[in-house]
N, C-alpha and C positions, 0 to 999 in steps of 0.2 A: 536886914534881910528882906524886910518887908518893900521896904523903900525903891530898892535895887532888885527885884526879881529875877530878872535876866542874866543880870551881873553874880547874883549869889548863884545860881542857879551853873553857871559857865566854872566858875570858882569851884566848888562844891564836887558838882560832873568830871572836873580836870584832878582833881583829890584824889576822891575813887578811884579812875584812872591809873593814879599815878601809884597810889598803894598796892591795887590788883598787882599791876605789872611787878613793883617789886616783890611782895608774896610769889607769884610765880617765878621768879628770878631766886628766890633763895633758896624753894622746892625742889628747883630742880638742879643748882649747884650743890644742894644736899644730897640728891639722889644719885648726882655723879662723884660725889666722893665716897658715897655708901658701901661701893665693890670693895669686894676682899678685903676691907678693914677690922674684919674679926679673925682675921690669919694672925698669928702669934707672928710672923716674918712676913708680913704685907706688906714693906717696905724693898723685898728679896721679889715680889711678883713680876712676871711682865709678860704683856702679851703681843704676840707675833703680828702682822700685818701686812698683809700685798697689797700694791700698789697698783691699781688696773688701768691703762689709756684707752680714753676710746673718745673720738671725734674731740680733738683735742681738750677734753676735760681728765682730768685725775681727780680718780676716787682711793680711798684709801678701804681696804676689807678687810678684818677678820677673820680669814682666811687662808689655808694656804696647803701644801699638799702633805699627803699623810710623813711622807719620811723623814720631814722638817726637823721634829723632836728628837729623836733618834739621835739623827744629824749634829744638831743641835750639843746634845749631851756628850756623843764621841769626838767632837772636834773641840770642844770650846771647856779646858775645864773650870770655868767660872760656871758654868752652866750645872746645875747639881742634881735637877730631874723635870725631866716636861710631862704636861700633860694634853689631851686633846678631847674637845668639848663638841660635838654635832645638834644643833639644835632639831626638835621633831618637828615634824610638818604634823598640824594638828588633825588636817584632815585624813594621816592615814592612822589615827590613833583612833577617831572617829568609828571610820570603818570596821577596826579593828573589835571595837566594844559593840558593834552591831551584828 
């Protein structure tokens, strides 16, 4: 290492690198398998998704409109109960506590 400064130094630099990346790389495939895996029927879960176009990109949402569920559970009977989730906007929770 002495000998080689540069060299160990390049070595060394490119390691670190290399482990960060994978640490973050298992973080966060943990953190995406983490949902709803404490449901006794986590395997029964699913969640809905629209599909939006705009200027020729496809984005996939989250979202979708209220009577989906409903829908959902009268038409399809594999379907055995929905649920619907509205995330809060923090700033008017904010206001709220002011």
């Amino acid at each position: 290492m002495r000998k080689y400064k540069s060299y160990s130094f390049i070595n060394i630099f490119g390691l670190s690198i290399g482990i960060s990346c994978c640490i973050l790389i298992l973080a966060y495939i943990g953190y995406e398998f983490s949902f709803d895996g404490y449901h006794k029927n986590a395997d029964n879960i699913y969640r809905v998704v629209s599909q939006q176009v705009a200027m020729g990109k496809t984005r996939e949402l989250a979202i979708s409109p209220a009577p989906v569920g409903a829908t959902l559970v009268k038409d399809y009977p594999e379907v055995l109960d929905s649920a619907r989730f509205m995330p809060t906007n923090p700033s008017l929770i904010y206001s709220l506590l002011i």
